[in-house]
N, C-alpha and C positions, 0 to 999 in steps of 0.2 A: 558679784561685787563683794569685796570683804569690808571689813572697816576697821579701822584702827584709831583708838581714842577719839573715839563720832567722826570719823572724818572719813574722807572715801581714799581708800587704796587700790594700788593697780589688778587687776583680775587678767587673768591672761585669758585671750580668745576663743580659744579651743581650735580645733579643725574646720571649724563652719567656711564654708566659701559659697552656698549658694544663694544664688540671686535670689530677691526680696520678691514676694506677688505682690504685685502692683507694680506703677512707676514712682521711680524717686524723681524730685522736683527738687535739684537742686538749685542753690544759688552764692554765689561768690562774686568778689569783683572784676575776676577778667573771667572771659570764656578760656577754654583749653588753649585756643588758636587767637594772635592777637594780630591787629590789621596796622599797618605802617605803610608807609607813602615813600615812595624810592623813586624819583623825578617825578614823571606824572602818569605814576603805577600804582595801584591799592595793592600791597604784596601781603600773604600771612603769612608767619610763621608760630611754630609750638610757641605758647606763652613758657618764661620762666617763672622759677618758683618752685618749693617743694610743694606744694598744697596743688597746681596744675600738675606737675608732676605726678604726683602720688595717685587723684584722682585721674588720671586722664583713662589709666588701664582698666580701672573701676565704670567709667563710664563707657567702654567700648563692648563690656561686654556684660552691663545690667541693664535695664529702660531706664534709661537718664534723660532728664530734660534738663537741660543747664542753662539760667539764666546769669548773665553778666555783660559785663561793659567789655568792647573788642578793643579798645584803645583808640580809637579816632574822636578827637573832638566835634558835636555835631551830626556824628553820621545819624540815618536814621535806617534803621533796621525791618522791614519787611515781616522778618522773624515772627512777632507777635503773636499775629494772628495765625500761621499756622510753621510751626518749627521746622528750620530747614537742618539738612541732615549736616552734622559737623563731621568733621576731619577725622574723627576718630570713632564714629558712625553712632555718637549719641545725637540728640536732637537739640540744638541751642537758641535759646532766644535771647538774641540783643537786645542791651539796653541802654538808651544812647545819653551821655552826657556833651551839654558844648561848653564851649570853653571859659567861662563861667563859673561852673555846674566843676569842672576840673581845676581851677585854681581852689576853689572853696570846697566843696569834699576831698579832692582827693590829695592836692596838694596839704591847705593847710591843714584839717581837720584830720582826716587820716593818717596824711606822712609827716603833717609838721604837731603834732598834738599826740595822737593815738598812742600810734607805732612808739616812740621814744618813752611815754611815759608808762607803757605796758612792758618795754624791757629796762624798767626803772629811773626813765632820767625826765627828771620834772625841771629841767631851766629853760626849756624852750620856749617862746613867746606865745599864748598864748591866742587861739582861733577869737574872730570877734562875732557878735551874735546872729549877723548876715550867714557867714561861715557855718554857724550851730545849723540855723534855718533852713541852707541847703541839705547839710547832712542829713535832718529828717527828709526833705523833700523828695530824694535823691533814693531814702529807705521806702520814701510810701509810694515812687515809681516800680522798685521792686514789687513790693508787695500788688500794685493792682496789675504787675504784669503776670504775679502768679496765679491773682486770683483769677484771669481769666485764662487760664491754661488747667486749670483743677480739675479732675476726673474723680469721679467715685474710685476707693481704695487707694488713691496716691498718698504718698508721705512726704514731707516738705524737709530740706536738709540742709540748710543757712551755713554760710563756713564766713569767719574770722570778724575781725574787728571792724568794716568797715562798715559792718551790716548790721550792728547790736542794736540798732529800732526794731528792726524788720518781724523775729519773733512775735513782739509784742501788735506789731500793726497788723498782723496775719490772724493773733489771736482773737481781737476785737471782731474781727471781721467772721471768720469764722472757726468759731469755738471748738468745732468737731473733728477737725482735721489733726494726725500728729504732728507735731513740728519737734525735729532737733535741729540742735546750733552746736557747732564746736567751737573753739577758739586754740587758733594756731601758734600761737603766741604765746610767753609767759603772761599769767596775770598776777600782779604786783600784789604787797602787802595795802591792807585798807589805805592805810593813811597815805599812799605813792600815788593809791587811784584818786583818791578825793581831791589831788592836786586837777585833774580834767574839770572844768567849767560839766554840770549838766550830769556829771556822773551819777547821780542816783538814777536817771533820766536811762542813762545807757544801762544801769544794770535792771531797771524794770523791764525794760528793753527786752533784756538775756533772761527774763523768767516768762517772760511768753511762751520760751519753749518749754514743752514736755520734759527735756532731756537736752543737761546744759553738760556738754564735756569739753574733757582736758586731758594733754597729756600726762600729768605728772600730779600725784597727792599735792605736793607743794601747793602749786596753781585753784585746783579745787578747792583746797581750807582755806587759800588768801579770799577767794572769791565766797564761800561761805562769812566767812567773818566780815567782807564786807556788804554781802545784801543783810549781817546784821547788824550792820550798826546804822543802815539805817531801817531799822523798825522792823523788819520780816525776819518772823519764827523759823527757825532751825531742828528738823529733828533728826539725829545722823547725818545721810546724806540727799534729804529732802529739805525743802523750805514750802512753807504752806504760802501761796498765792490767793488769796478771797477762798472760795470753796473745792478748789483742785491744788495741787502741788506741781512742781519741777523739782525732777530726780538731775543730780551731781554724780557726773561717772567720772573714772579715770579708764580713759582706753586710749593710750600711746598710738601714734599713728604708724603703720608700717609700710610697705613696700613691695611693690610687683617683685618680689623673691623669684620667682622662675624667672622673667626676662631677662632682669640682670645675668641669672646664672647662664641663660645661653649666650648672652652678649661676653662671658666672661672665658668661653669658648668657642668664640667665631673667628674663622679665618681672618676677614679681612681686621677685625682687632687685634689677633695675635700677630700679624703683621708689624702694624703699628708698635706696638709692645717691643718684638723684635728690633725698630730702627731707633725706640729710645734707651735700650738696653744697650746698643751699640754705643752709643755715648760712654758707656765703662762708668765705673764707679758708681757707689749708694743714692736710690733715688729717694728723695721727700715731695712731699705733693700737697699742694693744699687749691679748691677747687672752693672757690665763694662767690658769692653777691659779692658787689662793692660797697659794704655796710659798714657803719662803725660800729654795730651790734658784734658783727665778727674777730674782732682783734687781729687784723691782719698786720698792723704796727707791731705788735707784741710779737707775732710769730717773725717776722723779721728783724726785729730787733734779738731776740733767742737765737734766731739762727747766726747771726753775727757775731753773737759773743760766744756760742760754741766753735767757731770761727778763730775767734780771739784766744780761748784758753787750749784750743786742742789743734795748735799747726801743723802737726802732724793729717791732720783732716784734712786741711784745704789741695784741693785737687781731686780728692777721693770719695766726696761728697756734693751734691749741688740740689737747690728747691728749686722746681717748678709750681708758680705762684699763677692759678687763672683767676682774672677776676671780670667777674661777669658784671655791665656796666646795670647801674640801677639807679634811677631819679636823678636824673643828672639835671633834672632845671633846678635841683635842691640845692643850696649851696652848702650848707655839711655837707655832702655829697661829693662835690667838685674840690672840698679843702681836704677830705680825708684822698681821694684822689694824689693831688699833690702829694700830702705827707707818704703818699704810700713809694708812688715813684722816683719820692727825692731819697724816699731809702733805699730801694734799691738800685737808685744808682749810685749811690755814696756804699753800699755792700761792695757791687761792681766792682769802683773805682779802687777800693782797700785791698781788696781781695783777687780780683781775678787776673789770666792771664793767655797770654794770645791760644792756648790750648784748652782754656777751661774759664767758663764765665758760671760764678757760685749759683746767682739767682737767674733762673728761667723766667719772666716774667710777658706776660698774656693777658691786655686788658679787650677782653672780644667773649663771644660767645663761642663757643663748641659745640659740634654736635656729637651725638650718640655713643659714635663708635669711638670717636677721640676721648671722648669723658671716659669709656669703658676700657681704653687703655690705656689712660694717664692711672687710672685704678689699679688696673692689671699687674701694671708697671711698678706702681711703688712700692721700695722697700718699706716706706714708711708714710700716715697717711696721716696728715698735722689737722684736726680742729680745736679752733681755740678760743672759739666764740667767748665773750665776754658777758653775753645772756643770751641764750635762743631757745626757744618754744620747744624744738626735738633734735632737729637736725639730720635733712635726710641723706646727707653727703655720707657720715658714718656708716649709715645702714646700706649707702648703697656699693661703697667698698666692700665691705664684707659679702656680700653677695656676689658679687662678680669674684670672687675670689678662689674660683673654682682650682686652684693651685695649693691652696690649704697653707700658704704662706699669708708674709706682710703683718706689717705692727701696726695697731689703730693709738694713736695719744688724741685723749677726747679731753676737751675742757670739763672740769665739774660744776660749768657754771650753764652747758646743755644739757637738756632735755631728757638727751637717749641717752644720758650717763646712768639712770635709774634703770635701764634694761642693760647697757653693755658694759657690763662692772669687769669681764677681763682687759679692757682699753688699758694702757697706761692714762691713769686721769693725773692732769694739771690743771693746776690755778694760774691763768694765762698772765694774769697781772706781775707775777714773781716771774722776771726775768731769768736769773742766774738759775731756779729752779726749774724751768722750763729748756731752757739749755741742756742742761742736764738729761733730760727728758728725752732730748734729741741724742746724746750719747749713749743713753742708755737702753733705748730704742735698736739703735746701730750693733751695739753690743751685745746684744740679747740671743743668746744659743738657740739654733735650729729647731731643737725639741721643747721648748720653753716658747716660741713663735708660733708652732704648728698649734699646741696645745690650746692658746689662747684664742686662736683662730677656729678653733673647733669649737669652742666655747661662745664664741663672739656668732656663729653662722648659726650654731642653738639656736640663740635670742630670737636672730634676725630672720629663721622658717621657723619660729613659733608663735608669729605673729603677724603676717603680711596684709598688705592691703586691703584683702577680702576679708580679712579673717576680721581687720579692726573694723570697714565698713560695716559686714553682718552684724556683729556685736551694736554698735550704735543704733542701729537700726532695729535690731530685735528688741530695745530696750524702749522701744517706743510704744503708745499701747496701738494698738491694731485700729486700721482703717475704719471708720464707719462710713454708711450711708449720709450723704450730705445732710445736713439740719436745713431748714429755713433762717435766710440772714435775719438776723433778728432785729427787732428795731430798736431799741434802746441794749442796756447790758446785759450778757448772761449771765445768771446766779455764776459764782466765781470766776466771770472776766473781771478783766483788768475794763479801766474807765475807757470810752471811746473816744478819741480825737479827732476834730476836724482833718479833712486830708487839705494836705498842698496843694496836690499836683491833682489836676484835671486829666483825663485823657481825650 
């Protein structure tokens, strides 16, 4: 870890890829595999998400315990008491929320509270103290479903916002175990977070663990400056907790780099690749959540006006736009929705012609091989997020991009814009410059493509999956032998809390 002006800067991984001794005990909100009802079928399929994503190849091939919610209201899980083998040959234990338990954590507190005011936007209406109540309840479930899954030498691995008690309830509990936490998300300037009901609450929360990361210096100093304002000492990039510390890393998340690469040379993708090249003319792509964190308004609105000023384009240029559906009982949700498809069909309606329709537009899921060759495919490869945590759509372009071709335009308001500085970066909000963007993209000489692209696949295998998981994980301190739960506090825990939840 370096530091720059006391604050924590990004260290790059090294080569490390080998698996941890012991097992990791992770936990997150959904498991890898998430369970939906299709008449009267329990069907599963891969959870979306970069963070399932990302982790999934890491847990197929470390001892992973993965605890999380499968998506059913209610269900109840078996799992517990002895972990059944997942989908991807880690061992998961379910944790069941009912419906309940799912308007109040996950809806409001999480998606209607968390999530908006961690990528900066503080108008949303505010969780009520029911809402707060569950959200502990719902962490101290977690936590006693780890603690009885615990082994001498295991390390405990908490991922993203929905779970910032959890640390802390694991710490009380027992003192001797590592714990890290990441948080997948940007995390706000002090004064964005204090707008959350409870926040000091939540960042005591996040010093439970050993070992608090983040992608990006940004994220880290915001969150240093705000566990100090309220009260807790700062030295670099420690903060002293009673008589122990939590260490602040910056370690970017990366990416299963090999899959990709042979997914970026597989028959039946190159296939695919072949029938959308057939289509003639310069392809743009842009593959997202259906979020308003994404600026998919922006990227079609750019795309329209280079449209507008460059007639010459129209025929010889067209976006495929996938938008993967996500929290549709939310109603931002179902209105960005709207705005997204009344734009493109008003692009449509201006623009296209019985031979040529501008925007490709795909609100569904994809699999694998089609994700890997809408990649393959594009000239040009549009994110335009408006704030996001990293963004693993970038990095996973580049990777499959085993052709040494293709343009990346990353927003400078993502994550991976701090590793992937040859991107053309834009400020998605500047329309006319973003336009731009897109022609200039188009226009960009073969030798001037390749080279950034050689630049851009650097970044992206000098840091992948393994390499950022090791890192995390070695930055822990090493397993001990279990302690006896103690009956009152341990010299530097945090106070102990009444639990909620019974089991």
């Amino acid at each position: 870890m370096l530091m720059m002006n006391g604050r924590a800067t990004i260290t790059r991984a090294g080569p490390r890829r080998r698996a941890p001794t012991g097992r990791v005990l992770m936990a997150s909100n959904r498991l890898p595999v998430t369970a939906c009802v299709e008449g009267d079928v329990v069907q599963t399929r891969p959870s979306d998400g970069g963070l399932a994503t990302g982790l999934r190849g890491v847990a197929r091939e470390w001892p992973v315990v993965w605890f999380g919610w499968r998506g059913l209201a209610g269900e109840v899980d078996d799992g517990i008491a002895e972990p059944a083998p997942g989908m991807d040959g880690s061992a998961t234990v379910g944790i069941s929320l009912d419906e309940e338990e799912v308007a109040r954590f996950y809806r409001r507190c999480c998606n209607g509270v968390l999530w908006p005011v961690l990528h900066g936007w503080t108008d949303e209406p505010p969780a009520g103290d029911e809402d707060w109540r569950t959200y502990r309840a719902v962490n101290e479930r977690y936590a006693e479903a780890i603690l009885g899954q615990l082994r001498p030498g295991d390390r405990v691995w908490i991922h993203d916002y929905h779970l910032l008690l959890l640390p802390r309830l694991l710490r009380e509990r027992r003192p001797d175990v590592p714990i890290g936490f990441f948080l997948h998300t940007p995390f706000p300037a002090p004064e964005v977070f204090q707008a959350v009901p409870r926040s000091a609450e939540l960042l005591e929360g996040m010093l439970g663990a050993d070992v608090v990361g983040f992608h990006t210096s940004e994220y880290a100093g915001n969150f240093l400056r705000a566990v100090e304002s309220i009260g807790y000492v700062t030295r670099g990039s420690d903060v002293r907790v009673g008589g122990r510390r939590a260490c602040v890393k910056v370690h970017p998340m990366g990416i299963d780099v090999d899959s990709f690469a042979r997914l970026g040379t597989d028959a039946e993708v190159l296939a695919q690749v072949a029938e959308l090249r057939a289509r003639g003319g310069a392809l743009f792509v842009g593959v997202d959540r259906l979020d308003y964190t994404k600026g998919i308004p922006q990227r079609l609105l750019a795309f329209e006006r280079m449209l507008e000023m460059h007639p010459e384009l129209r025929g010889q240029v067209s976006l495929v736009q996938v938008a993967v559906p996500s929290r549709e009982e939310i109603g931002a949700y179902r209105d960005l929705r709207e705005v997204v498809e009344t734009l493109v069909r008003r692009i449509n309606r201006r623009f296209g012609r019985s031979d040529w329709v501008p925007v490709d537009y795909l609100y569904g899921r994809v699999d694998l091989t089609a994700l890997a060759a809408l990649y393959r495919a594009a000239d040009v490869m549009v994110v335009t997020s408006l704030r996001d945590g990293l963004n693993l759509v970038a990095k996973e372009f580049v990777a499959t991009r085993a052709d040494g071709d293709g343009v990346l335009i990353l927003s400078e308001f993502a994550g991976a814009a701090a590793e992937l500085r040859p991107a053309l970066r834009v400020n998605p909000n500047r329309i006319a410059e973003l336009a731009e963007a897109y022609r200039v993209a188009l226009a960009m000489p073969e030798a001037e493509r390749r080279e950034r692209m050689r630049e851009l696949r650097r970044a992206v295998e000098a840091n992948n999956v393994f390499h950022w998981a090791a890192a995390l994980l070695d930055d822990l301190p090493a397993p001990a032998s279990p302690a006896p739960v103690p009956v009152g506090p341990a010299p530097g825990a945090l106070p102990r809390r009444r639990s909620l939840v019974h089991p």
